[in-house]
C-alpha positions in Angstrom: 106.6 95.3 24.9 110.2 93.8 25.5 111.8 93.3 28.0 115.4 93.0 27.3 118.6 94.2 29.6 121.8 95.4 29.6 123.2 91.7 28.9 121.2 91.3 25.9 123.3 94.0 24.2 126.8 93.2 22.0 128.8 95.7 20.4 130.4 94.6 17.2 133.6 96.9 16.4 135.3 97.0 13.4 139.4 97.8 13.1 142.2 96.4 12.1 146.1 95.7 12.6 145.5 95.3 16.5 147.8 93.5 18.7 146.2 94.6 22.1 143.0 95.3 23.9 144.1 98.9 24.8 142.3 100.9 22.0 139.2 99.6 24.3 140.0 101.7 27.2 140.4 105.4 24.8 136.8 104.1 23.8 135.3 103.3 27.0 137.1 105.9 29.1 137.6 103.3 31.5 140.6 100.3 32.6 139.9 97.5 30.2 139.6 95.0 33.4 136.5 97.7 34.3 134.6 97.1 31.0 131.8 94.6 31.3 129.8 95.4 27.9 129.7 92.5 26.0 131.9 93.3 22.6 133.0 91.4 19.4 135.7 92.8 17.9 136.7 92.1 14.3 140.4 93.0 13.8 141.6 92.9 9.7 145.0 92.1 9.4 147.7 89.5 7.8 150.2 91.1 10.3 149.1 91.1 13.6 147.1 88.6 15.6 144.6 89.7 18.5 143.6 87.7 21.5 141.3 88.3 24.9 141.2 87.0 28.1 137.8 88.3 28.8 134.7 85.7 28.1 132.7 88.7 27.1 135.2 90.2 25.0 135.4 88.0 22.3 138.2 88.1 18.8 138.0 87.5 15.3 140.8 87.6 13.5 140.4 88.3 9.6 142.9 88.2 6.4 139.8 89.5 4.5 140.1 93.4 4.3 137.3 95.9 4.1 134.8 97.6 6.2 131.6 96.0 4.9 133.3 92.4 4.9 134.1 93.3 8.9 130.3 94.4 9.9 129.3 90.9 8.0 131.9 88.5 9.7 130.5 90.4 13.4 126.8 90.1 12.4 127.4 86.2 11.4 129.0 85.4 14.4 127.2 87.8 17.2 125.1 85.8 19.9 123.2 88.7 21.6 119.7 89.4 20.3 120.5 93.0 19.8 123.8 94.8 18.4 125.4 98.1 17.9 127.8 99.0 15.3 131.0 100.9 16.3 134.1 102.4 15.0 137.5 102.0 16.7 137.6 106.1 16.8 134.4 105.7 19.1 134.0 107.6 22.2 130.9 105.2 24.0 129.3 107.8 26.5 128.3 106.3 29.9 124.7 105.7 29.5 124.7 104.5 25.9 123.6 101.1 26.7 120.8 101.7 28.8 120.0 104.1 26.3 119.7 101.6 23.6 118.4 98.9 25.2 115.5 101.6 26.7 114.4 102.3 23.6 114.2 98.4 22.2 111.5 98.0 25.4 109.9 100.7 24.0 109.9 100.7 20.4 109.1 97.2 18.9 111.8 98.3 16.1 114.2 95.9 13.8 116.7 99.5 13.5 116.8 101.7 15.7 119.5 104.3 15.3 120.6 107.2 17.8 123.1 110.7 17.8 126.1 111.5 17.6 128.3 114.0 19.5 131.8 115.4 18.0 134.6 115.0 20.5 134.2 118.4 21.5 130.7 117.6 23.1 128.5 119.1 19.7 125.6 117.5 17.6 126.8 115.7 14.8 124.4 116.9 12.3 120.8 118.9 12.8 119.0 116.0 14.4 115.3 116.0 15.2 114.3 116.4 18.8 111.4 113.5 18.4 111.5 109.6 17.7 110.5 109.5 13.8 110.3 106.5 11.4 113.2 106.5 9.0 112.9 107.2 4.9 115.2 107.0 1.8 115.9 110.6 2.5 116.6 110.5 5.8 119.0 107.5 6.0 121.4 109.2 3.8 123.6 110.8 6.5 123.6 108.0 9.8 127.0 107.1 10.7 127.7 103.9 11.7 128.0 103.9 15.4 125.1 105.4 15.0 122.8 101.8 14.0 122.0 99.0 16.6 119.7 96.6 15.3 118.0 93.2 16.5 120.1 90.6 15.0 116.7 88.0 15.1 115.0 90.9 12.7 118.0 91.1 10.7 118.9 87.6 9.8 115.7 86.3 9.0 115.5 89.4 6.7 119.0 87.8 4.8 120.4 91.4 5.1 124.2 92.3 4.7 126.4 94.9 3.6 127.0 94.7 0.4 130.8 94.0 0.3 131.4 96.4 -3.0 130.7 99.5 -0.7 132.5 100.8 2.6 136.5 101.7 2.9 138.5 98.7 1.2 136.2 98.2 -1.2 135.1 98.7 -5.0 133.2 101.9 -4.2 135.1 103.4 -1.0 132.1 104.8 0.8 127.6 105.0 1.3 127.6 101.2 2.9 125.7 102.3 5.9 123.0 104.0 3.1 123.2 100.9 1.3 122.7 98.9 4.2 119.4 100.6 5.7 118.4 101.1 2.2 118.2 97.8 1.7 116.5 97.3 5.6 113.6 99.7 3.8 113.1 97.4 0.4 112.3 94.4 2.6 109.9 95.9 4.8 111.9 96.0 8.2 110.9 98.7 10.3 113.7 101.6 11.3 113.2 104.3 13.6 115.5 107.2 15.1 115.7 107.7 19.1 116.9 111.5 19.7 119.5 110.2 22.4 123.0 110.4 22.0 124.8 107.6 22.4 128.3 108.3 21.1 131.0 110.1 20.5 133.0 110.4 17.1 135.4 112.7 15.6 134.0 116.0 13.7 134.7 114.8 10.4 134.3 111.5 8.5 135.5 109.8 5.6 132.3 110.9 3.4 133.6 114.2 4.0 135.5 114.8 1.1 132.7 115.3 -1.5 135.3 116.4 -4.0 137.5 113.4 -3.9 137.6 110.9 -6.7 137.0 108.0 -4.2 133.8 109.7 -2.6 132.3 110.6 -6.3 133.0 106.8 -7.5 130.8 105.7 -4.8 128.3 108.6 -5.5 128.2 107.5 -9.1 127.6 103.8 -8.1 124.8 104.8 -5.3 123.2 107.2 -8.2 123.2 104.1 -10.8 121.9 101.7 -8.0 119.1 104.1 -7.5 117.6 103.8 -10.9 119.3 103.8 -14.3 117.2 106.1 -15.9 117.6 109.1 -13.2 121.4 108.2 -13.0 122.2 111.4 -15.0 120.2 113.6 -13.6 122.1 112.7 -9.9 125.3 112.9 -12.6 124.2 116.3 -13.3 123.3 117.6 -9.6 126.8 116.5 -8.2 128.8 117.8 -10.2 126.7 121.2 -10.1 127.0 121.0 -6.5 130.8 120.7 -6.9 131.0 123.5 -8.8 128.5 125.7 -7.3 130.7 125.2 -3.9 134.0 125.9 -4.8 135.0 122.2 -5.2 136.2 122.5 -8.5 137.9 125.2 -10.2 138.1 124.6 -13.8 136.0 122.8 -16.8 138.7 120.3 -17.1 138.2 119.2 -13.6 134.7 119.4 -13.8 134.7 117.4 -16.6 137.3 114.6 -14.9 134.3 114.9 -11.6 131.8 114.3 -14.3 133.6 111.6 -15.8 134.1 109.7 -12.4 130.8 109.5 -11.8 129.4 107.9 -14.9 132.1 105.1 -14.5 130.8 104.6 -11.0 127.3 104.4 -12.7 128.2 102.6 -15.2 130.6 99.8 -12.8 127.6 99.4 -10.6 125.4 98.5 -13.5 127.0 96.6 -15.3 128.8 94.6 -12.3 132.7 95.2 -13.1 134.7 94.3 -10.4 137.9 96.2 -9.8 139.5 100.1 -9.6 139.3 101.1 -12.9 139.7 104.7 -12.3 142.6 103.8 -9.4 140.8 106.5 -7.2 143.9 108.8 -8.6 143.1 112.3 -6.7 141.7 111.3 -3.1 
């Protein structure tokens, strides 16, 4: 059993075009002098340049754009034993860290993910009301400020985010799948706490099922999966989109269908780039 504390925690936050510390204080609900949690902060811009006073709230400014690039450049440079992933639309709830770092001294866990609350005080999603062992299936829809993880367990394992998935990237979405995915093919152990931990808007960017940038990502997640069930995930999408209303014509359909297969088909055989330009988002 473990028998870490509070100070063994980092959160590692991801935003960009910052030029102040003040978005701290909206996510903390507290005076930025008042916040002692120890936080890297990865700030993306070619614009603006961010800086701290604090010794525990530490900078790193990037040129490098996208979301999956950000989570690497914290993980690389984090010095706590455990981390949390956040958002910069993050609500932290008062009792989160204790929260995480209880369930480290009680679960001898590599991942360890938690719930969410909307803004408006609501689960996130239909969460189980008992600790459980994470699967393929039920990784699919964790959020990121949703994962901590012990950065020991995670390094030695050689894990990142794979930098073609995630906003600002190739395929503009599934990183956080990709990610634990990943977690699962090398053995590390991942396990769900039923405490909530954060707060986040109600709706996220995966959201939008029907738009071309969500599907492109689909397509490459589908292809990743296994190249020989590729089209039958094709098949069940675009079914779905239909069968909901998403779509409301064969020609649309068929465009849906279309973007799919090329994010198969760009996953597999490793083109770089945005061939389809992500033209109705």
């Amino acid at each position: 059993m473990s028998n870490y504390k509070n100070t063994d925690l980092e959160i590692l936050i991801a935003t960009m075009n910052r030029s102040d510390l003040s978005f701290l204080e909206m996510m903390f609900q507290q005076p930025l002098a008042a916040i002692q949690a120890s936080i890297l902060i990865v700030n993306q811009s070619t614009k603006t340049v961010l800086q701290s006073p604090y010794e525990h709230i530490r900078v790193l400014n990037s040129p490098y754009f996208g979301l999956s690039k950000s989570r690497n450049l914290a993980m690389n440079h984090a010095v706590k034993p455990l981390c949390w992933l956040l958002d910069d639309d993050c609500v932290v709830l008062n009792n989160s860290i204790d929260e995480v770092i209880s369930a480290y001294n009680l679960y001898d866990y590599d991942v360890l993910t938690f719930k969410t609350q909307t803004l408006e005080e609501n689960d996130f999603y239909n969460y189980e009301d008992q600790f459980k062992n994470h699967n393929k299936k039920s990784i699919i829809p964790i959020l990121s400020p949703e994962i901590t993880f012990n950065r020991k367990s995670i390094l030695i394992a050689g894990l990142k985010f794979d930098t073609r998935f995630g906003l600002g990237a190739q395929f503009q979405d599934s990183e956080n799948y990709v990610f634990l995915d990943s977690a699962l093919k090398k053995k590390l152990q991942i396990g769900f706490v039923p405490q909530t931990i954060v707060q986040h808007p109600a709706t996220t960017s995966s959201d939008d099922v029907a738009s071309n940038r969500v599907i492109y990502a689909r397509g490459a997640i589908a292809g990743r999966r296994n190249i020989i069930t590729a089209a039958f995930y094709q098949f069940k999408y675009v079914f779905f989109l239909w069968r909901n209303g998403h779509v409301k014509s064969f020609v649309e359909l068929w465009e849906k269908f279309m973007v799919f297969q090329h994010g198969a088909n760009d996953y597999l055989s490793g083109f770089e780039g945005h061939r389809i330009n992500h033209p109705k988002q």
